[in-house]
DSSP file (Angstrom, degrees, kcal/mol; ACC not computed):
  #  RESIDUE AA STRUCTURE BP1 BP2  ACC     N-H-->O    O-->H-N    N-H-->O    O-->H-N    TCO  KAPPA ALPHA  PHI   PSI    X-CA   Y-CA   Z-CA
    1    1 A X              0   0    0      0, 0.0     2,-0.6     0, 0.0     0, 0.0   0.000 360.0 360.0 360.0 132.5   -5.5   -9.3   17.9
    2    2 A X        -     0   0    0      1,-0.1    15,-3.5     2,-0.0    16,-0.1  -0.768 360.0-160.2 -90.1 130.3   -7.0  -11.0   20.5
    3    3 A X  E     +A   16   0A   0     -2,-0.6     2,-0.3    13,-0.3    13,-0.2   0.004  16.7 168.5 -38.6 134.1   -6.9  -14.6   20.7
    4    4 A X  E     -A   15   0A   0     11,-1.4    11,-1.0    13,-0.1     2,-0.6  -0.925  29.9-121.3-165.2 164.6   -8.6  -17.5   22.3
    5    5 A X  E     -A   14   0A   0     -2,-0.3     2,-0.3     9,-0.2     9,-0.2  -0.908  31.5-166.2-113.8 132.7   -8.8  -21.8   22.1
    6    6 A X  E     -A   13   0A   0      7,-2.7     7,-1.3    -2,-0.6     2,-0.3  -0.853   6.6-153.4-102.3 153.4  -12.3  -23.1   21.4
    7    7 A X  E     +A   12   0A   0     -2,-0.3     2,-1.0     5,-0.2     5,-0.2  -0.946  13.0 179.8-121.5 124.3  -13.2  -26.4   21.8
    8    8 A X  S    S-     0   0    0      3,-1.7     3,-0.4    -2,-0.3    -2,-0.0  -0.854  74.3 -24.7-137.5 113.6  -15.6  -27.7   19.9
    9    9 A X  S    S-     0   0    0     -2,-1.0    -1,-0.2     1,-0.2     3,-0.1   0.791 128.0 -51.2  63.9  33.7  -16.7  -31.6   20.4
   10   10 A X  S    S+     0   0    0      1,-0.3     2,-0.4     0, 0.0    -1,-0.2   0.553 119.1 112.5  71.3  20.2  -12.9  -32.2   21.8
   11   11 A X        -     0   0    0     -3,-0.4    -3,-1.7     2,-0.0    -1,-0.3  -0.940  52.9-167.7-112.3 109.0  -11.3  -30.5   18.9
   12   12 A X  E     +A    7   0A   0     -2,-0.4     2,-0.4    -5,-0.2    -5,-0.2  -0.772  12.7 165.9-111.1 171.9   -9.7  -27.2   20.3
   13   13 A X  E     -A    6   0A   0     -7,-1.3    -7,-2.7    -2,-0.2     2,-0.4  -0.950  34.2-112.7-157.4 171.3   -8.5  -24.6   18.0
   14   14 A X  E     +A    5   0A   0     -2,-0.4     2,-0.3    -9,-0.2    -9,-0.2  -0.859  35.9 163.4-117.2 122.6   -7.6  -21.3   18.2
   15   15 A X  E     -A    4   0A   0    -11,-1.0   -11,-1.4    -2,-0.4    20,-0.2  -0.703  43.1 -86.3-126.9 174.9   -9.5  -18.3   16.6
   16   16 A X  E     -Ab   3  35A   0     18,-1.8    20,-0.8    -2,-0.3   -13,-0.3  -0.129  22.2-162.9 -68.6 162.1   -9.6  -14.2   17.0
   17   17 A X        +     0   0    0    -15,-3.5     2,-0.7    18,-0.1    19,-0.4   0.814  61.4 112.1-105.0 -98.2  -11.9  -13.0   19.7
   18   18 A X  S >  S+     0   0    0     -2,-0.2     3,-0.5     1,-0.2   -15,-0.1  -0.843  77.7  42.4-113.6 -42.5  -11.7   -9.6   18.0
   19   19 A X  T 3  S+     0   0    0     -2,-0.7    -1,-0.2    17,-0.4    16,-0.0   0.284 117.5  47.3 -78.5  -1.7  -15.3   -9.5   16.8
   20   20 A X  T >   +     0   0    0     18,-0.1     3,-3.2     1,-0.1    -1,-0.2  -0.174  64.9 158.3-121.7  34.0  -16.8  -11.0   20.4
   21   21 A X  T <  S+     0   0    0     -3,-0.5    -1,-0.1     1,-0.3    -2,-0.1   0.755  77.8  57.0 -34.1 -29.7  -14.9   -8.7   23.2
   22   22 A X  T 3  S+     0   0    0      2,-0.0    -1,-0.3    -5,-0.0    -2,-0.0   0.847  83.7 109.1 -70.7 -19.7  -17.4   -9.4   25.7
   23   23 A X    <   +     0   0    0     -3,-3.2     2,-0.2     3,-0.0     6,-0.1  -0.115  46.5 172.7 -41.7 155.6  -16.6  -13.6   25.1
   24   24 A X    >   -     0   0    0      0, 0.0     3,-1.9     0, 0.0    -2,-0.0  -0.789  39.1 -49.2-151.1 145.2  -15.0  -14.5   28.2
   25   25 A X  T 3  S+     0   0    0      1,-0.3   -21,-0.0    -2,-0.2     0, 0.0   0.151 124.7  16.1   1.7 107.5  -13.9  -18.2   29.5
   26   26 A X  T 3  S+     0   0    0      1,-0.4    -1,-0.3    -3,-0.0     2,-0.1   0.157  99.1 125.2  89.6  -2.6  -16.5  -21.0   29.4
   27   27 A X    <   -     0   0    0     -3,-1.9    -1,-0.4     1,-0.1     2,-0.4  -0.597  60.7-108.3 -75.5 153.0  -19.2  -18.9   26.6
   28   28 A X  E     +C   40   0A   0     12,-0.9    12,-0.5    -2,-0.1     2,-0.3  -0.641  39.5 172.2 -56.1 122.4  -20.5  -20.0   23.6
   29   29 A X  E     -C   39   0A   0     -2,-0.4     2,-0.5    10,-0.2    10,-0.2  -0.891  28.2-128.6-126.1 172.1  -19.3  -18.6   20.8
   30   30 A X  E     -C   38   0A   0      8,-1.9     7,-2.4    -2,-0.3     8,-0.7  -0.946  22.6-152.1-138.9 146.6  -19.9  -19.4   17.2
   31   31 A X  E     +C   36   0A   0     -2,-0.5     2,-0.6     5,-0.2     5,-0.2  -0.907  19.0 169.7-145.2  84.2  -16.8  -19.9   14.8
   32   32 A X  E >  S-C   35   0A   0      3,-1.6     3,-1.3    -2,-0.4    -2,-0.0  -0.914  75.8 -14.5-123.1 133.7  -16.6  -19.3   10.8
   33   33 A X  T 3  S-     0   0    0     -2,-0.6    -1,-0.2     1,-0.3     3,-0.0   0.877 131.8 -45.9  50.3  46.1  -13.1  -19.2    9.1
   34   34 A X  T 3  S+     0   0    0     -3,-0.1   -18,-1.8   -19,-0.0     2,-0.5   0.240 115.8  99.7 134.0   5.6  -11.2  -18.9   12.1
   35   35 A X  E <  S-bC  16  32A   0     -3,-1.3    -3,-1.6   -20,-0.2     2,-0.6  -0.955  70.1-123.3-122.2 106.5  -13.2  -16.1   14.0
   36   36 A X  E     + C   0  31A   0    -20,-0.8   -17,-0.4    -2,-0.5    -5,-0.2  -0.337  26.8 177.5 -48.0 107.7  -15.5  -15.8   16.4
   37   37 A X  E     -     0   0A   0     -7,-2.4     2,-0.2    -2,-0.6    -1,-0.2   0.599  66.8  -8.8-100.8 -11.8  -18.4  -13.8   14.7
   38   38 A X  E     - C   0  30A   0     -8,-0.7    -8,-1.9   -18,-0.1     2,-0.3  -0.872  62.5-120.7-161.2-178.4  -21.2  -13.9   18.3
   39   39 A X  E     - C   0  29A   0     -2,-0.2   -10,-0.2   -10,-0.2     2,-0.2  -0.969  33.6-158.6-125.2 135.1  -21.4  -15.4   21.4
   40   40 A X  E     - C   0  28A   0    -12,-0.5   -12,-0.9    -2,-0.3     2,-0.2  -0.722  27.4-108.7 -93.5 162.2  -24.8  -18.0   22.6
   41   41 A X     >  -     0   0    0     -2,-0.2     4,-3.2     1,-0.1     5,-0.2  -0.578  36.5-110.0 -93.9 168.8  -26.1  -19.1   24.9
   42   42 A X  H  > S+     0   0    0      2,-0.2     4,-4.2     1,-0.2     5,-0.3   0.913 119.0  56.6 -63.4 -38.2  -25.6  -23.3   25.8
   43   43 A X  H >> S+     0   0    0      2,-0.2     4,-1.9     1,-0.2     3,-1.1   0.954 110.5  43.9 -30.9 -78.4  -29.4  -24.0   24.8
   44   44 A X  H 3> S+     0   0    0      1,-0.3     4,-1.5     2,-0.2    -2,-0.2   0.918 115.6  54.7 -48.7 -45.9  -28.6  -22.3   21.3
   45   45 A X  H 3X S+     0   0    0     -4,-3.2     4,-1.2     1,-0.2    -1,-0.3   0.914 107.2  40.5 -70.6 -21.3  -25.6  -24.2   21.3
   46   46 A X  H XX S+     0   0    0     -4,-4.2     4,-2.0    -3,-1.1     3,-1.4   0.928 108.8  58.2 -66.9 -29.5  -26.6  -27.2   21.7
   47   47 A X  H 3< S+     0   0    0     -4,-1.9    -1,-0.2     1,-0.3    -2,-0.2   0.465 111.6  56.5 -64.1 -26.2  -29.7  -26.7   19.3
   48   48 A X  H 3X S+     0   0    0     -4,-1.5     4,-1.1    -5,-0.5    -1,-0.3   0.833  99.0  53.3 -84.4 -43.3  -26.5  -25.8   17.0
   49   49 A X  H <X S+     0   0    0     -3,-1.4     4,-1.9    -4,-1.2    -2,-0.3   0.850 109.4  44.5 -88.7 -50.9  -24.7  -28.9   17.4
   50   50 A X  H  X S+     0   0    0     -4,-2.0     4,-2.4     2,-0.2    -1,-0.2   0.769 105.4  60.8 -84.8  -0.1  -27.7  -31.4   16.3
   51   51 A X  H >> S+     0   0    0      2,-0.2     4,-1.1    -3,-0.2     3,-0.5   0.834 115.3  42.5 -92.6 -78.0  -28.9  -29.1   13.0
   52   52 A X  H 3<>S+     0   0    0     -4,-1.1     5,-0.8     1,-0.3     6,-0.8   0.596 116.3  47.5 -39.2 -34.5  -25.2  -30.1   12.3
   53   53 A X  H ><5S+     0   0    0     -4,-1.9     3,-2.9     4,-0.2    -1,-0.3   0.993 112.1  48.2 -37.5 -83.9  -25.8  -33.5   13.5
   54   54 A X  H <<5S+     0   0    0     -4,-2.4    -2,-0.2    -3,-0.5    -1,-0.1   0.445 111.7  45.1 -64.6 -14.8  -28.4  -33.8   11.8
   55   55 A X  T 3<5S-     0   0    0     -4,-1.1    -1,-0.3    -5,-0.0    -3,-0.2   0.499 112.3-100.8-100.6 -13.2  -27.0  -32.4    8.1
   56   56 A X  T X 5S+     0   0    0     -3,-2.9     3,-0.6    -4,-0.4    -3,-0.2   0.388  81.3 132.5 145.1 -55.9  -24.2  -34.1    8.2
   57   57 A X  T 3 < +     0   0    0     -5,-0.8     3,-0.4     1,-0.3    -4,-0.2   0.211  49.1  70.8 -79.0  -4.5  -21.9  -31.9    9.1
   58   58 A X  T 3   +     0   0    0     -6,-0.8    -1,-0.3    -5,-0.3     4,-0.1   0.057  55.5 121.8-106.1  21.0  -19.6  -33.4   12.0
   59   59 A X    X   +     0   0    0     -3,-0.6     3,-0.8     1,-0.2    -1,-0.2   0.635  66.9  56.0 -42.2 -34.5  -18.0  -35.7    9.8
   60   60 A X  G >  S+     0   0    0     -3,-0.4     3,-1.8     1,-0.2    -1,-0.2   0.764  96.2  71.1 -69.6 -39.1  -14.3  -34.2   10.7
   61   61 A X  G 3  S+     0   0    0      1,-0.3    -1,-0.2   -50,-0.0    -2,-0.2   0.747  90.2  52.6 -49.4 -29.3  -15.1  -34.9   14.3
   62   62 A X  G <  S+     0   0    0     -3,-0.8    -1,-0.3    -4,-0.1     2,-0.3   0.564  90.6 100.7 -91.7 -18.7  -14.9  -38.7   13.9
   63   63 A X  S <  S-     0   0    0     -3,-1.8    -3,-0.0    -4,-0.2     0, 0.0  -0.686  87.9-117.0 -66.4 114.6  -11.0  -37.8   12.1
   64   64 A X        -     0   0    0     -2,-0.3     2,-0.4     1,-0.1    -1,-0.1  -0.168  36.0-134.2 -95.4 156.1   -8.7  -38.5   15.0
   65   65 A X        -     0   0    0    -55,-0.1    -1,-0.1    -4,-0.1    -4,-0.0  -0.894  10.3-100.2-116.1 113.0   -6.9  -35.4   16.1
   66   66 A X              0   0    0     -2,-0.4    -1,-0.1     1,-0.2     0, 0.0   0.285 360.0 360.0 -22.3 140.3   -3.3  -34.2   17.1
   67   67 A X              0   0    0      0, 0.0    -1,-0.2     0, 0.0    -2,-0.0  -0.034 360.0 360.0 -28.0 360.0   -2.7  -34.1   20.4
């Protein structure tokens, strides 16, 4: 399965490309249960990042993270 690290607000992780083959090094993608389900463009992502902002939702982000 192919593989990649995301990083997402200095949090990296690693999820499947499997469902994005075109992703390539430095795209947006967006990331549920451990998979990368499309790729965006940085507008959309950022536009992504404040409705999460904005719900709530980046509460884990303040959790300090392993190294």
């Amino acid at each position: 399965m192919p593989m990649g690290k995301v990083n997402f607000a200095g949090i990296s992780k690693e999820v499947c490309l499997a469902y994005v083959p075109e992703a390539q090094v430095g795209d947006y993608v967006v990331v549920h249960v451990g998979f990368a389900i499309s790729t965006i463009d940085e507008a959309e992502a950022n536009q992504v990042f404040a409705y999460l902002a904005e719900m709530g939702e980046l509460a884990e982000l303040a959790v300090p993270q392993p190294e």
